[in-house]
C-alpha positions as CSV (number, residue, x, y, z in Angstrom):
1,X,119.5,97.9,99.9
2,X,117.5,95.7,102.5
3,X,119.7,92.4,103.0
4,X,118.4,89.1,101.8
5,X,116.9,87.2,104.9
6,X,117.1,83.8,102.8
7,X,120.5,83.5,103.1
8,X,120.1,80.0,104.8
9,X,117.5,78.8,102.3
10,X,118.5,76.1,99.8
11,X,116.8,77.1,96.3
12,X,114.5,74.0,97.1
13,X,113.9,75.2,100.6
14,X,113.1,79.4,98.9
15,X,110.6,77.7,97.3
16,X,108.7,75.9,99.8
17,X,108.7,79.0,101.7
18,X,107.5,80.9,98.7
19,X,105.0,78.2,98.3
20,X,103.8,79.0,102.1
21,X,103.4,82.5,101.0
22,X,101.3,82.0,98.4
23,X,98.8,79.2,100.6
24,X,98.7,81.7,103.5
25,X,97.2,84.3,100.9
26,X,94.9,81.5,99.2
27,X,93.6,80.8,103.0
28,X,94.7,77.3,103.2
29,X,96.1,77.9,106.9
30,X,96.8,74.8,108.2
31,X,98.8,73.6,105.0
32,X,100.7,76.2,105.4
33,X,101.3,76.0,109.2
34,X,102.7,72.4,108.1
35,X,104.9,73.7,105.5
36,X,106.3,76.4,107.8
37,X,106.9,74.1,110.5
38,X,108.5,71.9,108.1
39,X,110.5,74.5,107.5
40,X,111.5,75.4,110.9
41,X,112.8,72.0,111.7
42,X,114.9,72.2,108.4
43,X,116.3,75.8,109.3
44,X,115.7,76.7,112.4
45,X,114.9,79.9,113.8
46,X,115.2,81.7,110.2
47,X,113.6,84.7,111.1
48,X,111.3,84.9,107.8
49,X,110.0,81.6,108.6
50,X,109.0,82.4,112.1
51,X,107.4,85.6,110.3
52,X,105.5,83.9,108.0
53,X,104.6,81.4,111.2
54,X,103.5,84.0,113.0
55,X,101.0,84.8,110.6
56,X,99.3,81.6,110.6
57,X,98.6,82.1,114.0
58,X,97.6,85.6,113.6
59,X,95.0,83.8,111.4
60,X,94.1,81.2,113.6
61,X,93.8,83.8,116.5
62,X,96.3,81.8,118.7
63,X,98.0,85.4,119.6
64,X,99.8,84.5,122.1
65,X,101.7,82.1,120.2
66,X,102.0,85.0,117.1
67,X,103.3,87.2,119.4
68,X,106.1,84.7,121.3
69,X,107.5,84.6,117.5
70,X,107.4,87.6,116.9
71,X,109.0,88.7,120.1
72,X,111.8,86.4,119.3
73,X,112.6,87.7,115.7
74,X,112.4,91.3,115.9
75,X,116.1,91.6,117.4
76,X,117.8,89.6,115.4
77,X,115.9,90.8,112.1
78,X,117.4,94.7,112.6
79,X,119.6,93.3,110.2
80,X,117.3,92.6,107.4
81,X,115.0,95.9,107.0
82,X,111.9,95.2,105.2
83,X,111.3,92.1,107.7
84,X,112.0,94.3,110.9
85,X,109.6,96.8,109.4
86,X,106.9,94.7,108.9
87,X,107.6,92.0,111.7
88,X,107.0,95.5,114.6
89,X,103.7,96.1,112.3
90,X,102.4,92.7,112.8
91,X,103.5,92.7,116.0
92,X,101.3,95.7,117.1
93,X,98.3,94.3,115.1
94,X,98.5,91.5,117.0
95,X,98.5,93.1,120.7
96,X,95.8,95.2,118.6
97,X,94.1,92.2,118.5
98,X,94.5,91.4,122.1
99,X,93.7,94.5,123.8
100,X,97.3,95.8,124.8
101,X,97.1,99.1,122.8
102,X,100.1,100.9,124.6
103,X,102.8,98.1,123.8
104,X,101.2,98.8,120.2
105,X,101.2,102.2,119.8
106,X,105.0,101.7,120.6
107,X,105.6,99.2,117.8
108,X,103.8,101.5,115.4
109,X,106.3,104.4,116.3
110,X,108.8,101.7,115.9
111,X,107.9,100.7,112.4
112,X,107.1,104.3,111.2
113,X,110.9,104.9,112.6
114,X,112.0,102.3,110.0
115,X,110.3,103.2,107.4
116,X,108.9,106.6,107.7
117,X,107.0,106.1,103.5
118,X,105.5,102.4,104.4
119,X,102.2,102.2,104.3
120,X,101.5,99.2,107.0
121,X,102.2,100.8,110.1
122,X,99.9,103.6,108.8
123,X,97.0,100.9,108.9
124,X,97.8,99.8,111.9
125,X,98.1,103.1,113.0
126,X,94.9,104.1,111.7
127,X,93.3,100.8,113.3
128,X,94.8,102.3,117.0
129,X,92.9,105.0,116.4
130,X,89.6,103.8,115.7
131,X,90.0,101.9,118.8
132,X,91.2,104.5,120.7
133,X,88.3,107.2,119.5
134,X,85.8,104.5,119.9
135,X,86.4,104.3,123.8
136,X,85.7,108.1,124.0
């Protein structure tokens, strides 16, 4: 059973962060980059906050700030499966994104590693190939 990465979160706080979730996915980015940081201040470094952080700036196409999070909570989210697996996936769409493929394609191996039966990495995967094939 993947541990629960919320362990810091106050019921009130769970929420908020839930209520981040659901704004990211609405496309009200910068509310939610408000909420998050909110957040952070609150709990600091709580590796699902800094995940869902890195998002927003995956969607704001500030990479290199996406990718400084995420290079800071894939070690000490080993611990909490799910968001390992999908914090390497991110991760390698993001250097997707910004033209470092090989770092990538490592992540991806990474990710499938953790979760062989996930379907992410597979997109990603699939995403490294296109580019990949399209420079042929």
């Amino acid at each position: 059973m993947t541990k629960n990465t919320n362990d810091s979160l106050t019921p009130d706080l769970q929420a908020t962060l839930e209520e981040a979730k659901g704004i990211i996915e609405e496309g009200k980015i910068a509310e939610a980059e408000k909420l998050l940081k909110d957040l952070d201040k609150k709990v600091p470094n709580q590796p699902e906050i800094l995940f869902e952080l890195a998002k927003v700036y995956q969607k704001k196409e500030e990479h290199d700030k996406a990718a400084e999070l995420l290079e800071s909570i894939i070690p000490p989210s080993e611990k909490y499966g799910d968001l390992n697996y999908f914090a390497h996936c991110l991760y390698a769409n993001v250097l997707i994104e910004t033209g470092k493929q090989e770092k990538a394609a490592e992540l991806i191996e990474k990710a499938e590693k953790l979760n062989p039966d996930g379907d992410w990495h597979k997109v990603i995967a699939k995403q490294l190939e296109d580019y990949f094939n399209s420079k042929e």
